[in-house]
N, C-alpha and C positions, 0 to 999 in steps of 0.2 A: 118524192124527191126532197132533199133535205132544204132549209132556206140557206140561201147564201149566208155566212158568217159576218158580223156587223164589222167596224172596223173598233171597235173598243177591246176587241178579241184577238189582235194579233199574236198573242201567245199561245193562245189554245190551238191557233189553226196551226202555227209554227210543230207544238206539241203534239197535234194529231198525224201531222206528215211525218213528222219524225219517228214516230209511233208504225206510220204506214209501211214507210220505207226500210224501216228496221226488221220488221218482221216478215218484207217480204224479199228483200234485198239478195236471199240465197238461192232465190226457186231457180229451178229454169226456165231461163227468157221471162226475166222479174220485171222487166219493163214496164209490159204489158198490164201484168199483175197492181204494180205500183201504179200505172198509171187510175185503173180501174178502181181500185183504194181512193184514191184520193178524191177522185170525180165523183163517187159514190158519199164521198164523207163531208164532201164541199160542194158537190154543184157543179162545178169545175175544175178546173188546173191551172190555178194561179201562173202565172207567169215568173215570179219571182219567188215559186220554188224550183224551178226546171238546174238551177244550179246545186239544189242541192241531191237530185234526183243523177244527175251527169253525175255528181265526186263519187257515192254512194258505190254506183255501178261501174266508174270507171269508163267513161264514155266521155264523149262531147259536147256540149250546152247542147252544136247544132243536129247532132244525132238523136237527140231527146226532143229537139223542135220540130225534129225533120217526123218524128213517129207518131207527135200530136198531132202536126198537118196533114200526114196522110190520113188518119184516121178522122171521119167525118164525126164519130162519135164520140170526140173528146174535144169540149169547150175549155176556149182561153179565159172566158170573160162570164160572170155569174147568169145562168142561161133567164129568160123572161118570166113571169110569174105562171104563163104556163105554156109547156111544149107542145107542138104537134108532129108526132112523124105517122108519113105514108111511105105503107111499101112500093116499091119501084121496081120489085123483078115483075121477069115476063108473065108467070100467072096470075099477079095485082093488077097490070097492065090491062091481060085480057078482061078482067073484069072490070074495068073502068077507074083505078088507080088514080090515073094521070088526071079524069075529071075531077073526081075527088081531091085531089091537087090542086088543082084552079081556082076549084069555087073555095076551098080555104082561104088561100091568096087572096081570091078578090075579099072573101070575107073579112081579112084583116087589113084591107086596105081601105076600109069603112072606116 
């Protein structure tokens, strides 16, 4: 995962979403696509590019906000120095998933 961009870089990060969204702005259901670029290229999805990502495609701020939200794996906010996901379908499950889950939790509540 890339580090979050420092704030002395506002133009490179400006330049690389612009970069993102250019070249991905034609696919079908570039959204998606766009959003994926940019999460991949940053860490996340800055909040205050979500306007430039709506003109682009011709959408709404909250259509653009509404598609981060649903999607659990797209962060607003530069994510922690490190992630942890567990799986949560029913075969994770049966094999003990959800404990796996817990004791992480408690783990970082240490």
């Amino acid at each position: 995962m890339p580090p979050a961009p420092d704030s002395a870089a506002p133009a490179a990060t400006d330049q690389t979403v612009a970069e993102i969204i250019r070249s991905r702005q034609h696919l079908p259901g570039a959204l998606l696509p766009i959003l994926h670029g940019i999460q991949d290229a940053l860490g996340h999805v800055p909040p205050e590019v979500v306007p430039d990502i709506a003109q682009a495609l011709n959408l709404s701020r909250a259509e653009v906000h509404g598609v981060i939200g649903y999607y659990h794996h797209f962060r607003q906010e530069p994510p922690a120095s490190r992630v942890v996901r567990v799986c949560c379908a029913e075969a994770c499950q049966a094999v003990g998933a959800e404990a796996l889950a817990d004791h992480a939790r408690a783990r970082c509540a240490d």
